[in-house]
N, C-alpha and C positions, 0 to 999 in steps of 0.2 A: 560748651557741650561736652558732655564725655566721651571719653574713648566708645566706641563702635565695634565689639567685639563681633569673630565672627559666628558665636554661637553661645549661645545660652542655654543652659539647664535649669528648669525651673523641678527643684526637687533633691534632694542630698540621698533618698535613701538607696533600695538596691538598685534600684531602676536606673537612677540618675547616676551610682557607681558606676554600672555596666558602662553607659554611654559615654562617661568619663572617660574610663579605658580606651576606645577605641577613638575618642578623639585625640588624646594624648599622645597614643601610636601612631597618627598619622599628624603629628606638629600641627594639628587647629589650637587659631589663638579661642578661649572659650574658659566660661565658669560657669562653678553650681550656685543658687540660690539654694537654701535651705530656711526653711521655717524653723525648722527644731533649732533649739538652744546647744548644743549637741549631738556625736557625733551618734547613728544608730536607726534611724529613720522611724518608722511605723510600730518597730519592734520595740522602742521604748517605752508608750501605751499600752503595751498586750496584755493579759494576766500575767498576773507570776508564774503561773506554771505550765505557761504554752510551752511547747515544742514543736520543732520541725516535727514532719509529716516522713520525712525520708533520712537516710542514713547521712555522714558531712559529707563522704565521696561523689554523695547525690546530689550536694546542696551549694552548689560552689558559682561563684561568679568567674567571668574568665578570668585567665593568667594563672591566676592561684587559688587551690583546693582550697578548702575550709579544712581545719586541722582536726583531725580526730576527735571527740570525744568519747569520755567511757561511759555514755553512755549510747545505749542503742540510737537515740535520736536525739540529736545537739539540743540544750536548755535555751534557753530565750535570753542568758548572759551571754554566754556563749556564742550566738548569732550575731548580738551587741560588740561583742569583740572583737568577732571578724570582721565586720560591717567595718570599725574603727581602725584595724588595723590594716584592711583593704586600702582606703582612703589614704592612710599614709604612706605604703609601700610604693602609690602608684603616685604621690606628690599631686594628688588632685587640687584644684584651685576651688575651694568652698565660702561662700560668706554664710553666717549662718544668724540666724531671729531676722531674715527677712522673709517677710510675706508679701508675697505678690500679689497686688490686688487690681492689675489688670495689664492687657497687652493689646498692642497697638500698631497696625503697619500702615508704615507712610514712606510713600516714595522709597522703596523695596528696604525699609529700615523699620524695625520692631521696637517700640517705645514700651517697655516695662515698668512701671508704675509700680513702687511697692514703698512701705512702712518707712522705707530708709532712703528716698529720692529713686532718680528715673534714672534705668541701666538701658543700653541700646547695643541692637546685635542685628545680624544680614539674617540669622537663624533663631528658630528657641525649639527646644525638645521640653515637651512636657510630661513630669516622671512625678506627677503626685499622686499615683495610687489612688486608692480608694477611703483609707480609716479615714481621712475628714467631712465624710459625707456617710455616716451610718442609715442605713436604711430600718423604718419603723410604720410598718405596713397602718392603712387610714382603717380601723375597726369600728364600728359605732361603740359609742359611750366610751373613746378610749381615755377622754378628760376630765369625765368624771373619777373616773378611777383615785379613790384616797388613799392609797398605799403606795408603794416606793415602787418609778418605773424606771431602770436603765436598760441601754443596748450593751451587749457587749463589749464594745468599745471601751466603755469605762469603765467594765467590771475588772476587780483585781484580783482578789478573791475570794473565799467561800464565810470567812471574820464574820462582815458587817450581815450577814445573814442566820445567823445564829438563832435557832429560837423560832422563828418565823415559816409560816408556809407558802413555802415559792413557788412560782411557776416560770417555767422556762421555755418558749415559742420558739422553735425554729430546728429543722430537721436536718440541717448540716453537721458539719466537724465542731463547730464551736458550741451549737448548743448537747450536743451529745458528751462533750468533753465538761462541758459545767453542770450537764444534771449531773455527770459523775464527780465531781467534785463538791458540789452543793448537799448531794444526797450524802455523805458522809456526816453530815452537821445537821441538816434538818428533815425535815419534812418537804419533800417535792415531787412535782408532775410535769410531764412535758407535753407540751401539746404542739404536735405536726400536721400538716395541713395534707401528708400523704404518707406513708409509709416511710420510715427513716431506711435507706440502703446501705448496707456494710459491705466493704470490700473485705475477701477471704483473708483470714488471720495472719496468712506468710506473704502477702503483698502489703507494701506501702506505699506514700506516695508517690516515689517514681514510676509505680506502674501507673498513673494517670499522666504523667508524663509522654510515659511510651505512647499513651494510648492518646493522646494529644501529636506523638510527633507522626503516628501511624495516619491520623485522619490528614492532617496537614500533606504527610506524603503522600498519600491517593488525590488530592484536591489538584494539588501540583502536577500531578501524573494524568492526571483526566482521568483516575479510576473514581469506580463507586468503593465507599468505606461501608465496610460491612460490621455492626455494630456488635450486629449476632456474635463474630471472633471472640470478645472483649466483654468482660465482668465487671460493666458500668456503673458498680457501687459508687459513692462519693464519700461515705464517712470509712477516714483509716482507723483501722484497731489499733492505735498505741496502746502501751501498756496498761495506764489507768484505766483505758475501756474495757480490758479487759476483766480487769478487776471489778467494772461498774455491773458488765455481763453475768457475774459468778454472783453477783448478792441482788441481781433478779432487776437492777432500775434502770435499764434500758427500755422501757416502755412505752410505749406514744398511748397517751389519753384520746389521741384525736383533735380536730379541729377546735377553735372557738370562735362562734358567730359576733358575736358581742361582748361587751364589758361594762358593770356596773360600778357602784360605788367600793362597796367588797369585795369587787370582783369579778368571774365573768360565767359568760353561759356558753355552755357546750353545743356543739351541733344538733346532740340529741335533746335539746332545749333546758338539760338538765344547769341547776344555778351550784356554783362553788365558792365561797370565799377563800382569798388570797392576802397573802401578807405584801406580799412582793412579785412582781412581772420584771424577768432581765429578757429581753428581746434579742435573738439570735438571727434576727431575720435580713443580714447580710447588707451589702451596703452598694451604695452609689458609685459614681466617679468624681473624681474631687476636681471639675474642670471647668466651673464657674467663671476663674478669675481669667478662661476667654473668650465670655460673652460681650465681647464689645467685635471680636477677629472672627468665629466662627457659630453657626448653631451647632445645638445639644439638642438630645431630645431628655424625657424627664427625670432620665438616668444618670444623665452626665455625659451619653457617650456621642461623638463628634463625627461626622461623615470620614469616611478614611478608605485609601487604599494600601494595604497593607498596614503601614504605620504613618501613610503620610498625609496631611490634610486634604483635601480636595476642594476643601471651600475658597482657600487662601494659599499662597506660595510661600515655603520657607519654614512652615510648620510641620513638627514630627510629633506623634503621643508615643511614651514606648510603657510599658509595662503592666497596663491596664486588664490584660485577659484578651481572650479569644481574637476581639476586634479589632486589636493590634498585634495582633500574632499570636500563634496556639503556646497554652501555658507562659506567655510570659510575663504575668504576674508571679511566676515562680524563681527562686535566687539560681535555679539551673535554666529556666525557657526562657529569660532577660536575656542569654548573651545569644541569641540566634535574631532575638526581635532589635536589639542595640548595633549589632554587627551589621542588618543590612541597613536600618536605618542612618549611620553613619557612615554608608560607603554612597548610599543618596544623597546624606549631603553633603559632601566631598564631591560628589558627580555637582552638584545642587552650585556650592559655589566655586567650583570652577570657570561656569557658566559667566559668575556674577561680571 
């Protein structure tokens, strides 16, 4: 049997960094799983021309800032760099092209099953985010569709659209960032299912942040959180949106009920042909591989208190968004949801 470690990280990127950290500072023996082939996590997927949402001062895992760049909001190399150069400043213990394809508790011991043989731990932190499970809402006639459909997930960039009239669904950051990108090259439309919301020009994403760490403060305090304070946009004006706002193609077409062979039909039953659908409509939780240890519902997400399982003993999710703590799906809200979660299980196996 192998060694019995006593805690597992299923997941290499920022999530599973943070948790790193603070196991490391407190002497747990522990390692990360990583699926990617290297070192970078979710951010080696993105487009080419993501960026942070907030400035690097904003955008840091503990111990160590994110170092400068000149640009107003770090590049999506950049992010890759730190991510890499985190990992080694902090001598994290990583394996990496392993895939976990399931978890298992027996006799207070977690059997992980994955592509490369069976690892065993007293714990496991589950830190795989959301990109492997893109969400692509059920439309009628979505399979008929003969034209080219991706999610954002796999979009790169704006090239392989050349020529073509695209449409782009989904009223968030990522699809308001690709009509502006797309729209440079062709011909395109976006269609939102409600109003797309911008936050004011001179705020970024750390003001969601705040406003993330303001509701968690009140909830903690027994206060009510008054929304009314707080300009509950969700798309940031980076730059390029700026620029998409001044040549007029920030626009929402509005909904679509369905989709034909060509293409699809507006709410106001009006029909449009389509070259191409890239789908912005945001994604799941990639928490499959612990359907054998706890339920999900069809989201991915897992009964929890704060970040701890509740179905099962010995189980943590960290970085997932709200459910596991306010913002910390963000490279700045990971180290408040990592920090208590790893002082749990430090309490957790003490016990043992």
């Amino acid at each position: 049997m192998n060694k019995i470690l006593d805690v597992i990280v299923v997941g290499g990127g920022q999530s599973g960094l943070a948790c790193g950290y603070y196991l490391r500072r407190n002497k747990v023996n522990f390692l990360l799983l990583d699926k990617e082939e290297k070192c970078g996590g979710a951010w080696l997927h993105a487009w080419d021309s993501l960026t942070l949402f907030s400035p690097a001062e904003h955008s840091s895992l503990p111990g160590w800032l994110m170092p400068k760049s000149k640009n107003l909001f770090p590049l999506k190399q950049e992010v890759i760099d730190y991510l890499c150069q985190y990992e080694k400043r902090y001598d994290l213990p990583i394996e990496r092209s392993v895939t976990v394809e399931s978890v298992l508790l027996e006799n207070k011991i977690f059997k992980i099953q994955t592509n490369k043989g069976m690892y065993f731990s007293k714990v496991v932190i589950a830190a795989t985010g959301t990109w492997n499970n893109p969400f692509i809402p059920e439309i009628a006639g979505i399979d008929t569709f003969k034209g080219t459909q991706i999610h954002s997930a796999q979009y790169k960039n704006s090239e392989s659209f050349k020529n073509l009239k695209v449409l782009v669904v989904g009223e968030g950051n990522s699809g308001a960032q690709i009509i502006a990108e797309v729209s440079k090259v062709t011909n395109v439309k976006w269609s939102t299912s409600k109003p797309p919301q911008y936050l004011p020009d001179e705020v970024d994403g750390f003001y969601l942040f705040n406003v993330a760490t303001a509701k968690y403060n009140a909830e903690k305090e027994g206060k009510p959180f008054n929304a009314a304070n707080y300009d509950l946009g969700t798309i940031v004006m980076v730059p390029p949106l700026k620029e998409a706002r001044s040549r007029g193609v920030l626009l929402s077409s509005g909904g679509i009920k369905s989709i034909y062979e060509e293409g699809v039909i507006w709410i106001d039953g009006t029909k449009e042909d389509f070259d191409a659908i890239i789908w912005c409509t945001g994604f799941g939780y990639a928490t499959s591989f612990l359907k054998n240890s706890v339920s999900a519902d069809n989201r991915g997400i897992v009964k929890t208190e704060h970040s701890k399982a509740t179905e099962i003993d010995g189980l943590w999710l960290a970085g997932y968004g709200s459910w596991t703590g306010y913002a910390s799906a963000t490279l700045i809200g990971i180290n408040r949801n990592a920090k208590q979660s790893c002082s749990e299980i430090l309490a957790y196996l003490h016990k043992q």
